[in-house]
N, C-alpha and C positions, 0 to 999 in steps of 0.2 A: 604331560607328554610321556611315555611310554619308551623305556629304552628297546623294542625292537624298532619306534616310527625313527629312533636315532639312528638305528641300524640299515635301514632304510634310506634314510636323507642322508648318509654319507658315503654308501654306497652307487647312489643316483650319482652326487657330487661329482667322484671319482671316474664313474662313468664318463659325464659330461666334459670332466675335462680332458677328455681320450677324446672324444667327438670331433676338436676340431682340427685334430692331427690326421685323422681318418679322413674326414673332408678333402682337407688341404691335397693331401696324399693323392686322391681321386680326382678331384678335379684337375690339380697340376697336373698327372701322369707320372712324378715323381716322388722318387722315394730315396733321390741319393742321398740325403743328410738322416735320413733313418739311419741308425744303428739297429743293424740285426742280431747283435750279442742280447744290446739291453729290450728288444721286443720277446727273444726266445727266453729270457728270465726271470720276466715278468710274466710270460704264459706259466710259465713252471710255478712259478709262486700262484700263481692263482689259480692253477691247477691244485696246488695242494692247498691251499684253503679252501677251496670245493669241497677235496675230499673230508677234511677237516669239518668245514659245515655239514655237509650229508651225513659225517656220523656221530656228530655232537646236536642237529638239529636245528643248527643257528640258521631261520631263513634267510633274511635279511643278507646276510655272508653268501649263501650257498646259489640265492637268487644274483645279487651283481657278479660274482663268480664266473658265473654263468654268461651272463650278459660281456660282460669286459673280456672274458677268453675269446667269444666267439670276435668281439672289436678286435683284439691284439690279432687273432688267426687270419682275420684278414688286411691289419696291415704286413702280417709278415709275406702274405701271398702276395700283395700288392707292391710288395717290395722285391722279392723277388721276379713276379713278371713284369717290373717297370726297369729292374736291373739287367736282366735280358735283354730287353727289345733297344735299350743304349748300346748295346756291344755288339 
């Protein structure tokens, strides 16, 4: 086993377990128990581990990076257009 396929299967992990907060979020139409501090912190942090991956090389990193900002981007959207349409 190769420490990038680790890099890999823990980054999927991390992914998946964002998946079913994103669901839920969608399907309910709600996002009131979202915390918008802790979505916009975790964009930043994984923001900068992108950056961090893109210029150290680490795919594995740079790839769920990737994947998981663009998850967090839309629960934060989906959090704020579900905290609108309550008010």
């Amino acid at each position: 086993m190769t420490l990038e396929f680790i890099g890999y299967l823990g980054g999927f992990l991390i992914a998946i377990a964002l998946a079913p907060q994103l669901v839920k979020t969608w399907k309910t139409k709600s996002a009131k128990d979202l915390s918008l501090l802790w979505t916009t912190i975790s964009l930043i942090g994984l923001i900068l581990y992108g950056i961090y991956a893109a210029i150290s090389g680490v795919m594995p990193l740079l790839t769920f990076a990737t994947i998981e900002s663009v998850m967090i981007i839309i629960l934060i959207i989906l959090k704020i257009k579900y905290d609108r349409a309550k008010n």
